[in-house]
C-alpha positions as a Markdown table, in Angstrom:
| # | Residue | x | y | z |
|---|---|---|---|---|
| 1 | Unk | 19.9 | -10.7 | 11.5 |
| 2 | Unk | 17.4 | -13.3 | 10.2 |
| 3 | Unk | 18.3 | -14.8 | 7.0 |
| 4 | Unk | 16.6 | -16.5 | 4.3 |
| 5 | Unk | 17.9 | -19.9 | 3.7 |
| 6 | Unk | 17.1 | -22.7 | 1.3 |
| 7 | Unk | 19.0 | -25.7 | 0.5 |
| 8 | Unk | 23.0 | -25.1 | -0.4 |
| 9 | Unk | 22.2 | -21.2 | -0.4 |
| 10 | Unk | 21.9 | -18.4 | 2.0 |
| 11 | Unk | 20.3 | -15.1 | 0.0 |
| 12 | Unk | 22.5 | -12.2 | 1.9 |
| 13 | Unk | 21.5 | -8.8 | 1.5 |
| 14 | Unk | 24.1 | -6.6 | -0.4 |
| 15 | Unk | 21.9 | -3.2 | -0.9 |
| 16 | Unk | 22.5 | -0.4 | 1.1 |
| 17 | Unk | 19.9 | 1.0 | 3.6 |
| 18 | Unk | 17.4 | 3.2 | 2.6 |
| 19 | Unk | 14.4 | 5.3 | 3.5 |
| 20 | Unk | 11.6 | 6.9 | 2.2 |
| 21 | Unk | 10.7 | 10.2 | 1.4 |
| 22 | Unk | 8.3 | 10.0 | -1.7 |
| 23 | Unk | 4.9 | 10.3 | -0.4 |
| 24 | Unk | 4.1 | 6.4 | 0.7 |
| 25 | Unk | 1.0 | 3.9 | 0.4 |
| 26 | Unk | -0.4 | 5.1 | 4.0 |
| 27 | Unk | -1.6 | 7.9 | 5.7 |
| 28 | Unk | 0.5 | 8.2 | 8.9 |
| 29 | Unk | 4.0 | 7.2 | 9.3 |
| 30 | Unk | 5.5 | 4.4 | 11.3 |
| 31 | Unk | 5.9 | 5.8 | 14.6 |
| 32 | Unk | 7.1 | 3.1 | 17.1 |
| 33 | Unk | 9.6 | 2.5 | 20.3 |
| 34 | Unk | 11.6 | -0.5 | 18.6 |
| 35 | Unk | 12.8 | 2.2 | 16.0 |
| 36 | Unk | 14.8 | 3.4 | 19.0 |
| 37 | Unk | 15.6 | 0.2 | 20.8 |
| 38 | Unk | 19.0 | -1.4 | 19.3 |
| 39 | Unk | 17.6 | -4.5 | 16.7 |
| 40 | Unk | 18.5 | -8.0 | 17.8 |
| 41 | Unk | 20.3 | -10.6 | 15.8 |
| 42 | Unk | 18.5 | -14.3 | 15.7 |
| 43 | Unk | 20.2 | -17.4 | 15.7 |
| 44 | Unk | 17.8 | -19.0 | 13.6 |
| 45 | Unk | 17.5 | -19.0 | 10.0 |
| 46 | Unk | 14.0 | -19.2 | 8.4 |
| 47 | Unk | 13.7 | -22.2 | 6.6 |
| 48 | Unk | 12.3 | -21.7 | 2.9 |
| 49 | Unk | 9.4 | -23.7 | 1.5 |
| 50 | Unk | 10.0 | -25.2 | -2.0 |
| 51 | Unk | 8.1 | -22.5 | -3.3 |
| 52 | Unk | 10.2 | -19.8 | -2.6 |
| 53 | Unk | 12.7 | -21.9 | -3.9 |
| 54 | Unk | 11.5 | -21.6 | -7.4 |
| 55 | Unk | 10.6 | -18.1 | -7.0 |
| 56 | Unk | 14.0 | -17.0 | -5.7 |
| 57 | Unk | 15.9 | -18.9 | -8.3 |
| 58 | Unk | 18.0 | -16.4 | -10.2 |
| 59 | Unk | 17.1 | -13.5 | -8.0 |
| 60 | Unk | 20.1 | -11.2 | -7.8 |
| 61 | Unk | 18.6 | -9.2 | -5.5 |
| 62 | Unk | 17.4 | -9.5 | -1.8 |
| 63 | Unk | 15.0 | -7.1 | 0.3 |
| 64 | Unk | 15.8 | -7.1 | 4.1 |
| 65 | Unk | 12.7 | -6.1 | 6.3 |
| 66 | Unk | 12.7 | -4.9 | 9.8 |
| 67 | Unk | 9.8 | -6.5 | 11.5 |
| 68 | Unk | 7.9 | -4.3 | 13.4 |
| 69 | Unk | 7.2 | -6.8 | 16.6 |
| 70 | Unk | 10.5 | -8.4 | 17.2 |
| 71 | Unk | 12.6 | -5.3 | 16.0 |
| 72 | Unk | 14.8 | -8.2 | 14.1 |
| 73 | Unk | 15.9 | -8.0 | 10.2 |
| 74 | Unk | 14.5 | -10.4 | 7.5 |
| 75 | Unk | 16.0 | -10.9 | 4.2 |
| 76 | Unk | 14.5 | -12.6 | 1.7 |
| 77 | Unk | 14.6 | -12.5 | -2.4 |
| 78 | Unk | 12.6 | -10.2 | -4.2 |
| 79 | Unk | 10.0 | -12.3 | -5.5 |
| 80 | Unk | 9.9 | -14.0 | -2.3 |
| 81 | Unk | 9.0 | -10.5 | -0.7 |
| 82 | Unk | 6.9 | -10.0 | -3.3 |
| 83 | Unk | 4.7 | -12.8 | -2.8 |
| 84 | Unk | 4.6 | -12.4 | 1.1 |
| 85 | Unk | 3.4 | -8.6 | 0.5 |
| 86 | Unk | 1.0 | -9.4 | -2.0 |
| 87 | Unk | -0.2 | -12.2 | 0.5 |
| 88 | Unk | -0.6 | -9.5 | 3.1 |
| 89 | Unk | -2.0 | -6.2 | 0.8 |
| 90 | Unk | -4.8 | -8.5 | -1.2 |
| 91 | Unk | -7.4 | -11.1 | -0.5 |
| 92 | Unk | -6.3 | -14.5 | -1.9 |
| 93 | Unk | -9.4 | -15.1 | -3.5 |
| 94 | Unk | -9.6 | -12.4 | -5.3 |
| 95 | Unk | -9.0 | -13.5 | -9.6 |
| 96 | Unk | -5.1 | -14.4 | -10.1 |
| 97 | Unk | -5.1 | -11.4 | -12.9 |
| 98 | Unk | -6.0 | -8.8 | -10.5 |
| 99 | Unk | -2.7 | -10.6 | -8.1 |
| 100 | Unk | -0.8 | -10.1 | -11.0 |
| 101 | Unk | -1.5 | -6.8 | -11.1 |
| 102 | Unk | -0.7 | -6.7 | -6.9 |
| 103 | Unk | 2.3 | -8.2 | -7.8 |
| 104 | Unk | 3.5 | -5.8 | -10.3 |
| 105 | Unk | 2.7 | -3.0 | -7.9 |
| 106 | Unk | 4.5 | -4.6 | -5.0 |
| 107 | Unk | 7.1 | -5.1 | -6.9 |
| 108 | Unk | 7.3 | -2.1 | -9.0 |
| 109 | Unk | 7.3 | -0.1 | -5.5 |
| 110 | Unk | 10.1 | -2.0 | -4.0 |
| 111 | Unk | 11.6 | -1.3 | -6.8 |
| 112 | Unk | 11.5 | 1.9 | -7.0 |
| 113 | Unk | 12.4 | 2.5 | -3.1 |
| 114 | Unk | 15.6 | 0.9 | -3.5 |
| 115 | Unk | 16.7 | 2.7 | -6.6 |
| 116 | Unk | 15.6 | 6.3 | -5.5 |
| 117 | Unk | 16.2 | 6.0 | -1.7 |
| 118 | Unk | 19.8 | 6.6 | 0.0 |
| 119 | Unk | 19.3 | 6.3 | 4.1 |
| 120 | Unk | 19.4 | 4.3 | 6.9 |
| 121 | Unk | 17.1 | 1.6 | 9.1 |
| 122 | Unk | 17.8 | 0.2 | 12.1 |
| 123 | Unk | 19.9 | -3.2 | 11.5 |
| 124 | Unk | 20.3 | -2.2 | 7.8 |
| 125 | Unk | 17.2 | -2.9 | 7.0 |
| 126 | Unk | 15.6 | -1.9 | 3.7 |
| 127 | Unk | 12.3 | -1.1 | 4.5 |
| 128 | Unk | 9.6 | -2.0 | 7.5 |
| 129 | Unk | 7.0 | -4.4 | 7.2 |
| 130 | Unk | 3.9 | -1.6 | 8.0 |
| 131 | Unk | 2.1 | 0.2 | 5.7 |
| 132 | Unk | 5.0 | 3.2 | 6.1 |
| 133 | Unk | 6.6 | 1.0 | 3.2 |
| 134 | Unk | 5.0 | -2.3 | 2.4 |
| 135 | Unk | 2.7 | -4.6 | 4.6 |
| 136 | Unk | 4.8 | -7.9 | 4.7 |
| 137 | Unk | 4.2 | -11.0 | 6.7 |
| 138 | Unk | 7.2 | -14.3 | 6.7 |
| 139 | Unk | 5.5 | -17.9 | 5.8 |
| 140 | Unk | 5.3 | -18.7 | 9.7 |
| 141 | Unk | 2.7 | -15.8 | 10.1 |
| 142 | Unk | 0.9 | -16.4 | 7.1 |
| 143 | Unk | 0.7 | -20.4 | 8.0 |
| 144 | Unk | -0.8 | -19.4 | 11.8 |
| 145 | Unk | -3.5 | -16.6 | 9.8 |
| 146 | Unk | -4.6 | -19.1 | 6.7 |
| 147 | Unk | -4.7 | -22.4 | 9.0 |
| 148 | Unk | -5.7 | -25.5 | 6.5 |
| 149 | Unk | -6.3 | -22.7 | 3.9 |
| 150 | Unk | -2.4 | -21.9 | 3.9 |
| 151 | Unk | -1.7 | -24.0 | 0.9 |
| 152 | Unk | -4.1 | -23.0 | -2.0 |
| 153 | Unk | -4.2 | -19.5 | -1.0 |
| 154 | Unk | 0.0 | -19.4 | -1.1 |
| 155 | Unk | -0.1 | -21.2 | -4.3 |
| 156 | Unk | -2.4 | -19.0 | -5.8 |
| 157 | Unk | -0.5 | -16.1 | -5.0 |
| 158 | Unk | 3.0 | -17.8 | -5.5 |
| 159 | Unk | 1.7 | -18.2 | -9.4 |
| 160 | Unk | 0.8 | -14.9 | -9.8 |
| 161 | Unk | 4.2 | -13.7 | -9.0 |
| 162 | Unk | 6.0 | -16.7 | -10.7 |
| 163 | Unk | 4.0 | -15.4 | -14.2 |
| 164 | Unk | 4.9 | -11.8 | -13.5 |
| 165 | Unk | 8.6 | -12.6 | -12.6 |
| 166 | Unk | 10.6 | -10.0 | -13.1 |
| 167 | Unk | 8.3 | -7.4 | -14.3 |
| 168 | Unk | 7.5 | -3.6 | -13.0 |
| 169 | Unk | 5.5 | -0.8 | -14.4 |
| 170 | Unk | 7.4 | 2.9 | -15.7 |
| 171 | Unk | 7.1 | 5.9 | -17.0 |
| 172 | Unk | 9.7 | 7.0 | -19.5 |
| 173 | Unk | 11.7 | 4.3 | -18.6 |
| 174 | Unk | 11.9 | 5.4 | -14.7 |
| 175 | Unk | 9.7 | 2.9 | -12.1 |
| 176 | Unk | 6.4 | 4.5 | -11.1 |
| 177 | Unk | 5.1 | 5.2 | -7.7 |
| 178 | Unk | 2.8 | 2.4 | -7.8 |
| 179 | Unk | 0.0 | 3.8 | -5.7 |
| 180 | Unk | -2.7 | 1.2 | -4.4 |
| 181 | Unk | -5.4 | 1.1 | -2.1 |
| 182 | Unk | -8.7 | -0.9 | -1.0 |
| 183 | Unk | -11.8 | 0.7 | -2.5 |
| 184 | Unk | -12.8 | 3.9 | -4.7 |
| 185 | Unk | -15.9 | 5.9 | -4.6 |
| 186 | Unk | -16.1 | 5.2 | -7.9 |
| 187 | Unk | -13.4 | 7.6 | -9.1 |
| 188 | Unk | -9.8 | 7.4 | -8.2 |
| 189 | Unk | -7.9 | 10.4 | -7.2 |
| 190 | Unk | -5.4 | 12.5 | -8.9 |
| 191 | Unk | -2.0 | 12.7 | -6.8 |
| 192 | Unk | -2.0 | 16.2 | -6.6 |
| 193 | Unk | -5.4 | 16.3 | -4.6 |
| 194 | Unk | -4.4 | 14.1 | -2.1 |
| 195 | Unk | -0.5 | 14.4 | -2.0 |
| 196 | Unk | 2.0 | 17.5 | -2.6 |
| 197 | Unk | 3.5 | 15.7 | -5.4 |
| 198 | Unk | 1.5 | 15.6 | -9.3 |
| 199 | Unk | 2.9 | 12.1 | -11.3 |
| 200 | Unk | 1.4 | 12.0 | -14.6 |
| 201 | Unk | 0.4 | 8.6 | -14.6 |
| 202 | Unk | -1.8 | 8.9 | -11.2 |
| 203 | Unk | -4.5 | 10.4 | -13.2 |
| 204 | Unk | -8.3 | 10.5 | -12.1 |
| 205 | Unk | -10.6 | 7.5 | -13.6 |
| 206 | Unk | -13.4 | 5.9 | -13.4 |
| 207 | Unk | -13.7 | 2.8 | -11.3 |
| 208 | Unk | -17.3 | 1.8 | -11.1 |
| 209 | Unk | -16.7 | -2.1 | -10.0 |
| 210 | Unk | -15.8 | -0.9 | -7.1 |
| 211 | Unk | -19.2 | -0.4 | -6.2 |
| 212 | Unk | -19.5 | -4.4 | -5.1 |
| 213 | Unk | -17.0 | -3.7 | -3.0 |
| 214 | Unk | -18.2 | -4.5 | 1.1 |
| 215 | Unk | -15.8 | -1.8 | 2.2 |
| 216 | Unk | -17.7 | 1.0 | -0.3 |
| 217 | Unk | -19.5 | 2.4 | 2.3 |
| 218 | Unk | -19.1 | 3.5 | 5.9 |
| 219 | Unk | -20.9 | 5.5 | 8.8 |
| 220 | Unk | -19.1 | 6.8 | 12.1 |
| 221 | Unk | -20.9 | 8.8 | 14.5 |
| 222 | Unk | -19.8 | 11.5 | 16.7 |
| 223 | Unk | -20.7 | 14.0 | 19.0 |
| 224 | Unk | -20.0 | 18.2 | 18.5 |
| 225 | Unk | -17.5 | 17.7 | 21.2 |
| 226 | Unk | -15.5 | 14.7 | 19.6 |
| 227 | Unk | -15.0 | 17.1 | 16.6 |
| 228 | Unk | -14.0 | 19.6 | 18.1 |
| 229 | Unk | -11.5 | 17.8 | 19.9 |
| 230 | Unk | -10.4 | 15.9 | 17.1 |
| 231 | Unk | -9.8 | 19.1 | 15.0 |
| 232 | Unk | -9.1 | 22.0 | 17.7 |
| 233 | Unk | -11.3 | 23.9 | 17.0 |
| 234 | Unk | -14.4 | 25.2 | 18.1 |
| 235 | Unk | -17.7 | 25.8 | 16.4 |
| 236 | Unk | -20.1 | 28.5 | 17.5 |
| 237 | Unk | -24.1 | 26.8 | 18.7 |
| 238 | Unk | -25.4 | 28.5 | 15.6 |
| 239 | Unk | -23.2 | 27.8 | 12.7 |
| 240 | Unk | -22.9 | 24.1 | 11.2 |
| 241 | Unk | -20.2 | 21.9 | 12.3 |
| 242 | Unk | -18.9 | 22.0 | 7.6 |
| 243 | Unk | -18.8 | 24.8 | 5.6 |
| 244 | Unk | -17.3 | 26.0 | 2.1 |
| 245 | Unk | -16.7 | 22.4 | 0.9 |
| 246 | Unk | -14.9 | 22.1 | -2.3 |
| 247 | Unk | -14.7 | 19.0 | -3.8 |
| 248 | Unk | -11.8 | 17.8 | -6.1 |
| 249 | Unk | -12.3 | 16.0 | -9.6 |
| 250 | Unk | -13.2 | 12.4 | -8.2 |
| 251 | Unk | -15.5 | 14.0 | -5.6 |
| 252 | Unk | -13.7 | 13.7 | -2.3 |
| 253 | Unk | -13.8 | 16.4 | -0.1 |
| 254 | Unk | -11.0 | 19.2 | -1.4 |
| 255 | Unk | -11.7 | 21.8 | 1.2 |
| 256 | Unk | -14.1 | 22.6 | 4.1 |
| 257 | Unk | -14.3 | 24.7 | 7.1 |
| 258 | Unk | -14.8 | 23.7 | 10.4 |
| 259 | Unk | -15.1 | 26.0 | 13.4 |
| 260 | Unk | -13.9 | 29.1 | 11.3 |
| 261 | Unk | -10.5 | 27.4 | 10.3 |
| 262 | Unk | -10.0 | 25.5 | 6.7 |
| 263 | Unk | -9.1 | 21.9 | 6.4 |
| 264 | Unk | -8.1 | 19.4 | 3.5 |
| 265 | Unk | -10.2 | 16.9 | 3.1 |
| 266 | Unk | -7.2 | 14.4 | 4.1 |
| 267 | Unk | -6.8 | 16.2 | 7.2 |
| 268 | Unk | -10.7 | 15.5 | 7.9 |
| 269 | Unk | -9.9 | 12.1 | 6.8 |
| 270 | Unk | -6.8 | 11.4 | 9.4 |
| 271 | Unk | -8.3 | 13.4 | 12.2 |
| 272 | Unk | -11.5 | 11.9 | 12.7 |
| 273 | Unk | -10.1 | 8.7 | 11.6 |
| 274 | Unk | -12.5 | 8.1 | 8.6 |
| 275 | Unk | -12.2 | 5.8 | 5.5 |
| 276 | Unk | -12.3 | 8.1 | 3.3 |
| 277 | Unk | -12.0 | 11.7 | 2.2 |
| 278 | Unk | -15.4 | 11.2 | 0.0 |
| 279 | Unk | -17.8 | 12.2 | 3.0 |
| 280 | Unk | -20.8 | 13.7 | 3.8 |
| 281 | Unk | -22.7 | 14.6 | 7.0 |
| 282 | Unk | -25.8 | 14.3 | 8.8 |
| 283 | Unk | -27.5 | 15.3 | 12.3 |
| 284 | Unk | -29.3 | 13.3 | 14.6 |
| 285 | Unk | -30.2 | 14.9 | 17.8 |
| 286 | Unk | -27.0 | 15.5 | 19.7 |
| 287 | Unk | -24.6 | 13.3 | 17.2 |
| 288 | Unk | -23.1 | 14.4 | 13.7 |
| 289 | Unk | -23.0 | 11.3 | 11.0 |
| 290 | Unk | -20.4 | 10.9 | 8.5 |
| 291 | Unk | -21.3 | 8.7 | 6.0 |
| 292 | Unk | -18.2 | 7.8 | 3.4 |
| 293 | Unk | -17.9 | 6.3 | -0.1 |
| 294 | Unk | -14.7 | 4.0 | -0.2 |
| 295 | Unk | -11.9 | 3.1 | 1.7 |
| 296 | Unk | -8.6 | 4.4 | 1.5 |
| 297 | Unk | -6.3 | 7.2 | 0.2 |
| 298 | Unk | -7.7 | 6.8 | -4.0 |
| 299 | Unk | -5.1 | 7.2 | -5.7 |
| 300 | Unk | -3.3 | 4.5 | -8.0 |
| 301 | Unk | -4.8 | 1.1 | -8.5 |
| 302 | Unk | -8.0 | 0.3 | -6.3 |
| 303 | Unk | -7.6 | -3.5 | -5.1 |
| 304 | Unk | -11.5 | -3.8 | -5.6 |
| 305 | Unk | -11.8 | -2.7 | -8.8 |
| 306 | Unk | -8.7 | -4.4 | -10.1 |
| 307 | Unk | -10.7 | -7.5 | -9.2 |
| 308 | Unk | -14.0 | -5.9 | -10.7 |
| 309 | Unk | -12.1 | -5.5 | -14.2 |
| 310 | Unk | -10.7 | -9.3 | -13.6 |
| 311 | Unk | -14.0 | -10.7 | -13.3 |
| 312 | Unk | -14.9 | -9.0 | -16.4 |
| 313 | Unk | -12.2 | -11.2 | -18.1 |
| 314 | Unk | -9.4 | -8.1 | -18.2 |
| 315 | Unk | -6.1 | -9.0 | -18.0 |
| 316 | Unk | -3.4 | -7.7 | -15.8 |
| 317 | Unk | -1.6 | -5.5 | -18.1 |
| 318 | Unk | -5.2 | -4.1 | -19.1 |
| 319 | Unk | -5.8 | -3.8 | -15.6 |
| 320 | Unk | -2.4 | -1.7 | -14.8 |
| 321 | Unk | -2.4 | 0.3 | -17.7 |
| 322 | Unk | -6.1 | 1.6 | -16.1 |
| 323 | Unk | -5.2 | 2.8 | -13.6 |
| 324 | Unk | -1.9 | 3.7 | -14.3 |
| 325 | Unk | -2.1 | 6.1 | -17.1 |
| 326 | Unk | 0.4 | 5.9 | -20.1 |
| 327 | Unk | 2.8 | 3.1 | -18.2 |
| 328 | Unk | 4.9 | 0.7 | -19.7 |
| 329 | Unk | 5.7 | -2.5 | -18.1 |
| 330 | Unk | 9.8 | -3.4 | -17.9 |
| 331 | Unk | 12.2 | -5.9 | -16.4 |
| 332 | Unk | 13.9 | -5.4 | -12.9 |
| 333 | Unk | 17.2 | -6.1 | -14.6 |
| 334 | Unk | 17.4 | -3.0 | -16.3 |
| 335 | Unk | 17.3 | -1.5 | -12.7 |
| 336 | Unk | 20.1 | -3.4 | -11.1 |
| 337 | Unk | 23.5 | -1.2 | -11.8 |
| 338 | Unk | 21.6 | 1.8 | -10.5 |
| 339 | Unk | 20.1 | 0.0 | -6.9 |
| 340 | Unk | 23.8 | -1.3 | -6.9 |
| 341 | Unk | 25.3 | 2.2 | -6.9 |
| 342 | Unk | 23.5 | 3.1 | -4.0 |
């Protein structure tokens, strides 16, 4: 097992293991061989940087992470996870009050996890670092990504957290599912329409800056075949390849029939492997074009227009409390007896 060490002081991981069964930031789970495979201990520990230093000072509680390529366990404090997954979830450059807000949702869903969640990972590990739980990536990977950018993008990010220590969103005094994703068409997406579960606070609004967003917009082409394939089904020469489409509130594909058989628009969405259940189609001599309107799952907080609203000159709290509907914002402390008892 890796640890996390800094000068004098080893941060060991006292939580028990835990998995997750709330509906999760991604579409499919982690499948993978290594979850199988026994995990290996290290006999290194990471070195930390003096910023995680200051952001693990006082941190009475640690994350451990199985990474995904070595199948070994990480554990690190929780604003030092914080900052790495924030790192790995949103563009550096994006305004520091929109990485507040990243940070608050990082940290409100760790949070969350490890107070709800009673199960077990391979080498006691918390969570994973994919996007089943949280994408996370250690300072050695985010060095070798950045290059000679590594320093002001870490420090950037490394203040946000630092002025959001501590902090997560809830909802009658209970952490949130804090819900993010890259790009909206505009709308996000009540929870209901997209997962089985309704939250009150993962309401549909208006997101308009998301509009600027480079990942707005997408095309993929396929042939008849490739659908049909994709789906299982098969759709007679003289019928169109969609029919009956019923759209929810934000305008993402609800329903729609395909080859006689009725699909969710999510199900369109993961089959065919599109960007977003906000699609529409088009024919062009033997191929069928999809064209869709944003880039992920839409519900929550889109990353894109949290740094719309931030360029606008919206703060982070204004910015949560957006697209998370009636929220309050509370300390991890109050949280700590219960993620104990687990």
């Amino acid at each position: 097992m890796k640890r996390w060490k800094g000068p004098g002081l080893i941060f060991i991981s006292t939580l028990v293991t835990i998995i997750l069964v709330l509906p999760t930031l991604v579409v499919v789970p982690f499948i993978g061989s290594n979850q199988e495979e026994q995990v290996q201990p290290v006999s290194t520990n990471e070195v930390a940087t003096e910023q995680d230093i200051n952001l693990a000072e006082g941190s009475s509680l640690d994350v451990s992470v199985l990474r995904s390529s070595s199948n070994q366990v990480d554990d690190v404090p929780l604003e030092v996870y914080v900052s790495r997954v924030v790192a790995s979830e949103m563009p550096a450059d994006f305004e520091l009050e929109a990485l507040k807000a990243q940070a608050l949702a990082a940290r409100t869903y760790i949070v969350r996890y490890l107070t709800n969640e009673k199960a077990t990972l391979k080498g006691g590990a918390h969570v994973t670092d994919t996007i089943q739980h949280q994408v996370y990536k250690n300072d050695e990977e985010l060095r070798t990504i950045w290059g000679t950018d590594y320093e002001w993008k870490m420090n950037k990010i490394e203040q946000a957290v630092a002025q959001t220590k501590g902090e997560v969103l809830t909802y009658k005094e209970e952490p949130i599912f804090a819900a993010f994703f890259s790009t909206s068409n505009g709308f996000t997406e009540n929870s209901e329409d997209y997962w089985p579960n309704e939250f009150p606070y993962l309401r549909s609004v208006e997101s308009p800056w998301d509009a600027e967003s480079p990942k707005y917009m997408d095309q993929k082409v396929f042939t008849k075949a490739e659908i049909e394939a994709g789906l299982q089904v098969s759709v007679p020469a003289d019928q169109p390849i969609l029919s009956n489409v019923k759209k929810t509130e934000s305008e993402r594909v609800s329903e729609v029939t395909v080859g006689g058989k009725t699909f969710t628009g999510r199900e369109i969405r993961e089959a065919l492997d599109l960007k977003s259940s906000d699609f529409t189609v088009k024919y062009k001599n033997d191929h069928i074009i999809f064209t869709t309107k944003g880039y992920g799952h839409g519900v929550g907080m889109s990353q894109y227009g949290a740094n719309g609203m931030a360029q606008e000159g919206k703060t982070y709290e204004e910015i949560l409390s957006h697209y998370y509907q009636g929220i309050a914002i509370s300390k991890v402390d109050d949280f700590l007896p219960k993620i104990a008892a687990k």
